[in-house]
N, C-alpha and C positions, 0 to 999 in steps of 0.2 A: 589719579594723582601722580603716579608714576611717569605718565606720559606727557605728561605737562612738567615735569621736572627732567626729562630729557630734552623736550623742544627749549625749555631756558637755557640748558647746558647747550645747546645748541646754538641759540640765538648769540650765546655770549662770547662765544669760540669764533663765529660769523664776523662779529661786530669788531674794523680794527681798533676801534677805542679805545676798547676794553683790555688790547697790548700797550698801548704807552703807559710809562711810566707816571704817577699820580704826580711827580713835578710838571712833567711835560703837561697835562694836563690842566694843572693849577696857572701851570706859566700863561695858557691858551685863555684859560679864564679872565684874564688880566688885557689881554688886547681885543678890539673889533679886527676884522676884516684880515683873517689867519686860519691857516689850516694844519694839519698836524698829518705827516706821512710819514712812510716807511721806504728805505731807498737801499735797494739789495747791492751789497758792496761785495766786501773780499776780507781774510785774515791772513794775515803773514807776519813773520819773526825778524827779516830785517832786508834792505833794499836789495841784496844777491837775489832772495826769494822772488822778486817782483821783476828784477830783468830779465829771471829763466823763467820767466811767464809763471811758475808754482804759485800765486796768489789763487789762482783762477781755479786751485783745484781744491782750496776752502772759501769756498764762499759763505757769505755772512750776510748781514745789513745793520743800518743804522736809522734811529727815527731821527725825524727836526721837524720844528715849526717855524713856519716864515709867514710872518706880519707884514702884511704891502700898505700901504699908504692907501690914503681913498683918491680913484679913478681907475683909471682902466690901464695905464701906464703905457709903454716900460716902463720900468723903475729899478734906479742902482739898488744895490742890496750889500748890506752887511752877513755875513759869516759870522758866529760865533761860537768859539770852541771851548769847550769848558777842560778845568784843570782838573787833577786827580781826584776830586771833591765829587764829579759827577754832575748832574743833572741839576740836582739840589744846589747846585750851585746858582743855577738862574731864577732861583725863588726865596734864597735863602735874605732873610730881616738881614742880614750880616752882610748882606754884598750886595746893591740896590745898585752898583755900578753899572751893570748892565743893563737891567730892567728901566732905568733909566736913559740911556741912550738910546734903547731901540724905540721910547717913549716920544724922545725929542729927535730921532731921526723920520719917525713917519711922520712926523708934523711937516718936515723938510722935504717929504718925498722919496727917502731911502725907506727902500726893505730891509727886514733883516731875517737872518734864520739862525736859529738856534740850534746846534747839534747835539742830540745824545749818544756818542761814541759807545756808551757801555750797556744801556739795560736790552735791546733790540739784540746785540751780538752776543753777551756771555750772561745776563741777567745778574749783573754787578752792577752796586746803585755806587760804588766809589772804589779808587785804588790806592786810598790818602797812606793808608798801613801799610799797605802789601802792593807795592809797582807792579808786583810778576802776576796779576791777575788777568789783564789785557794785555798785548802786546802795544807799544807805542807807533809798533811798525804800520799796522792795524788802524791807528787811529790818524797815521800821516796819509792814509789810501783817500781818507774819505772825503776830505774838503776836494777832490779832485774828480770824486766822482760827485758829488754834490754839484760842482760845477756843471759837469757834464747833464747831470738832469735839470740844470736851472735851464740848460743852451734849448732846452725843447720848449719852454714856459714862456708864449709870448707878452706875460705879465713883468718878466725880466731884462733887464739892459745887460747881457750877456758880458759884454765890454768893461761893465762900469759894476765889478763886482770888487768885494774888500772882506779882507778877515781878520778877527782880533781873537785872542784869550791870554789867560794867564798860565802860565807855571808849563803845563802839560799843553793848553790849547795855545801858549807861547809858540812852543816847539813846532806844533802844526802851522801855525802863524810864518814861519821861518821856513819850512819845507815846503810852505806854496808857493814859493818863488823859485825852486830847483827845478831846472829846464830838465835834468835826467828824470829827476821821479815823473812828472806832466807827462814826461813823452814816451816813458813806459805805459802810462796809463788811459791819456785819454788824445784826443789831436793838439796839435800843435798849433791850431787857430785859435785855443783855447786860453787864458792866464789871468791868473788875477790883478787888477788893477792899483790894487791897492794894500796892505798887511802892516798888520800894529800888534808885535808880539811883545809881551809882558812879563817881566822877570822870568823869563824860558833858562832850560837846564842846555848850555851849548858842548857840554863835555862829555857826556856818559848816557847819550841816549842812540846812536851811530849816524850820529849827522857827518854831512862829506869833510874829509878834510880838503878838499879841492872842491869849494864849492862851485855851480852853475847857475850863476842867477838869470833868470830870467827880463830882458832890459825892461819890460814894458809895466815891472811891479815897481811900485813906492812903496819901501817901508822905512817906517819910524821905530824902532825897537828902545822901549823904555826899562831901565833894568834900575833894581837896590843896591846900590852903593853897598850897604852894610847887607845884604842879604848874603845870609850865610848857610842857606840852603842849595839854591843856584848859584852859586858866586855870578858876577858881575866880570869880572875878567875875562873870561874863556868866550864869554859874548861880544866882547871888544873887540877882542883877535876876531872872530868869526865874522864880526859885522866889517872889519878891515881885510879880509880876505873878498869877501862877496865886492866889496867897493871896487877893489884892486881888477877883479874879474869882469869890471860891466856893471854891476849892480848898484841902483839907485837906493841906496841908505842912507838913514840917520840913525845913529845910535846915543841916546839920552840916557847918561848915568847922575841919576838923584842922588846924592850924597844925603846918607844917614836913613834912608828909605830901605824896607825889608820885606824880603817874600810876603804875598799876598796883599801889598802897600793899595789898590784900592777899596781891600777889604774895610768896612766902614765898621769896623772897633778898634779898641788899642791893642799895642804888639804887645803879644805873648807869646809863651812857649808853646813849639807845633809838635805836642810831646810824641806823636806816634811816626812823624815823618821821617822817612828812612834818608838817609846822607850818604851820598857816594864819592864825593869829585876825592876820598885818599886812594881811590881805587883804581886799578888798571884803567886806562881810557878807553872808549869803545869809538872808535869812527868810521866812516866808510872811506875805504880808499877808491882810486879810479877807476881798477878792475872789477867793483863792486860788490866787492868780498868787505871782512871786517880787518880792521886793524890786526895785525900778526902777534901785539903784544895780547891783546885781547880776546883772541881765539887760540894763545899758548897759559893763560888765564883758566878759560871754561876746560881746557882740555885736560889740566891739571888735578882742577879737582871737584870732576864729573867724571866718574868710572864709567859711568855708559859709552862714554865718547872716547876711544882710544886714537882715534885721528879725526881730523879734520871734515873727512869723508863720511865717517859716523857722525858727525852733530847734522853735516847738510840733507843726509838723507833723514832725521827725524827732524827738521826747521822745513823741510817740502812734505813729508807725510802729516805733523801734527805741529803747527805750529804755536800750538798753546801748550800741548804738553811740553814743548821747549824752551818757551818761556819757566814754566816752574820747575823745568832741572835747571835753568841760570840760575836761580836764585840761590843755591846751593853754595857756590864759591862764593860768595858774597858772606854765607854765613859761616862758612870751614876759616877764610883766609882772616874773617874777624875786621876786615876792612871800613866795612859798614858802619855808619855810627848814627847818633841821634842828637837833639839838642839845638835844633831849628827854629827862629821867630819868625813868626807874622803879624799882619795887621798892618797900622797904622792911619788909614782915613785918608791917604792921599787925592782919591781917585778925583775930589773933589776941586783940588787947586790946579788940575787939568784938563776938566773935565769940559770946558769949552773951547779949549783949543785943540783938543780932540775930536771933537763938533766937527770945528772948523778943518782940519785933517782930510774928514771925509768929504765933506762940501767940496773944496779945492781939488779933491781927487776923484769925485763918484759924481758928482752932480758938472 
C-alpha cells in the first residue's frame, strides 16, 4: 500500500497538469483545439534591473493557454493579460468579456493565449489587496518572452501578434510597445502588432517618462472617464507622449465609464483596492534608473536603504523581497488610500468593434 501511495505521489509531481492553476484549467475546458504550458521567464523589481541584465539572475516562469482556430495555420493570436484579480479572472460569471472574444476570434482564425503571470511564479492566485505581492516589473518581462516562444511555433503568425487586458494586464498592454524593454529582452525582429490596453494605472507603476514606442504596434487604449482608481488623465498625457515619439495611438476616454467597465455587473465599491496616484510618482527615466523624487520616497522611509546603492543591491539580489519593503512608505507616509468603483457592463457596447480592431490589424 505504501508503495503504491509513492508511485501516485510520484505520478502527480510528473504530470504538468497537475501545476496549473484550477482556472487555467476550467478555462481549457471551455475551448477545443488548446494546450496549456509552462514558459520559464525571469523576476525583477523594475526596468534598471533588466538593462543590468540582473533579471537573469532570478528566474521564474509563467503558465498560458493558447486556443488556435481549426487548421493547421499560421494564425494571428491574441495575448491576454489578466489584471490584479489573477487567473480567475478568465473564468470568472463576472467578466465573460474575454472568454468571449477569444470565443469569436477562433471563429475568425485568431488565436489567442491567456497568461497567468501569478500562480507558476509566486503561487498567488490575486494581487487585488496587496500590489507588493508580485512585482509588476515581473509581469511586463513576460508578454515579451511569450513572444519569443510563440517565434518558435509554426502554428503562429509571429508578425501578426496582439495583446489586451485590463487594469494591471493594461499596463502590460502599454509596455509591449517600448522598443527599450523588447530590446533588452528579446531581438529586435521581434514586436507586437497590435495592443488594446484597458483602464491601465499610467502613473505609479515606473513606466518611461520618455517613452519609446515601437512604430510597427497599433494601439487603442480605452480608459474611464470617471475611473477613480487609474485616473484617466496621466493616460492621456502618456498616450500623447508615445504619439509625439513615433507611436501609432489611439486613446479612447468614455465619459462616466469606471475601473473594470467590461466587467459585466454593476459599479460598486472595490472596497479592498489600494489607491496610489496622491503618492510620489514612480517612472522610469532615460538612464533607466527610477524617478529621483521616488527613490528620495523609498529612501526615507525604509531604514534598510540608507542610499540608493542599498536599495539596487537588494532590487538585483531579491527582487520580491523589494517589492514588500516598498510597501512600507506607502503605509508610514499614510498616502495610500481606498474607496475605488468598478463595474459597469460596458465591454458590451464595444464589443464588436474591438472584433473588428483585431481583424483590420492581425488578420
Amino acid at each position: 500500500m505504501k508503495k503504491i501511495f509513492i508511485i501516485l505521489i510520484c505520478l502527480l509531481i510528473a504530470n504538468p497538469a497537475f501545476a496549473f492553476n484550477k482556472f487555467m484549467i476550467k478555462l481549457q475546458k471551455k475551448f477545443k483545439n488548446s494546450e496549456l504550458v509552462t514558459i520559464n521567464s525571469y523576476r525583477a523589481f523594475d526596468f534598471y534591473s533588466i538593462q543590468e541584465g540582473w533579471h537573469k539572475e532570478s528566474p521564474s516562469k509563467f503558465d498560458a493557454l493558447i486556443i488556435y482556430p481549426k487548421g493547421e495555420g499560421p494564425f494571428p493570436l491574441v495575448m491576454v493579460s489578466h489584471s490584479s484579480w489573477g487567473p480567475e479572472e478568465f473564468v470568472s460569471k463576472w467578466m465573460v468579456f474575454h472568454k468571449n472574444q477569444a470565443k469569436r476570434l477562433q471563429k475568425k482564425g485568431i488565436a489567442t493565449m491567456f497568461i497567468d503571470h501569478f500562480t507558476a511564479r509566486d503561487q498567488i492566485g490575486s494581487t487585488a489587496g496587496n500590489q507588493f505581492t508580485v512585482n509588476i516589473w515581473s509581469q511586463f518581462l513576460d508578454p515579451f518572452i511569450a513572444l519569443e516562444y510563440l517565434s518558435k511555433n509554426p502554428k503562429i503568425n509571429i508578425k501578426k501578434v496582439g495583446i489586451t487586458g485590463g487594469s494591471r494586464g493594461g499596463m502590460v498592454s502599454i509596455l509591449a510597445s517600448e522598443k527599450r524593454l523588447r530590446d533588452a529582452l528579446i531581438s529586435k525582429d521581434l514586436y507586437f502588432a497590435a495592443a488594446q490596453p484597458l483602464y491601465p494605472d499610467c502613473e505609479d507603476v515606473g513606466m518611461f517618462r520618455n517613452p519609446q514606442p515601437t512604430k510597427e504596434t497599433k494601439t487603442w487604449m480605452i480608459l474611464g472617464g470617471s475611473d477613480n482608481y487609474t485616473r484617466a488623465e496621466p493616460c492621456v498625457e502618456l498616450g500623447k507622449k508615445i504619439k509625439a515619439n513615433g507611436g501609432d495611438i489611439i486613446v479612447d476616454v468614455k465619459k462616466g465609464w469606471h475601473h473594470d467597465f467590461i466587467g459585466n455587473y454593476e459599479v460598486e465599491d472595490m472596497e479592498y483596492a489600494q489607491i496610489f496616484w496622491k503618492c510620489p510618482k514612480w517612472y522610469t527615466e532615460d538612464d533607466g534608473k527610477m524617478s529621483k523624487s521616488y527613490m528620495d520616497f523609498l529612501l526615507k522611509y525604509v531604514d534598510r536603504w540608507e542610499t540608493e546603492e542599498d536599495f539596487y543591491k537588494m532590487s538585483r539580489e531579491d527582487p520580491l523581497r523589494t517589492l514588500k519593503f516598498s510597501f512600507d512608505p506607502y503605509n508610514a507616509s499614510g498616502c495610500m488610500f481606498k474607496g475605488a468603483k468598478g463595474g459597469g457592463d460596458k465591454g458590451k457596447l464595444f464589443f464588436n468593434k474591438n472584433i473588428k480592431f483585431w481583424e483590420e490589424n492581425l488578420l
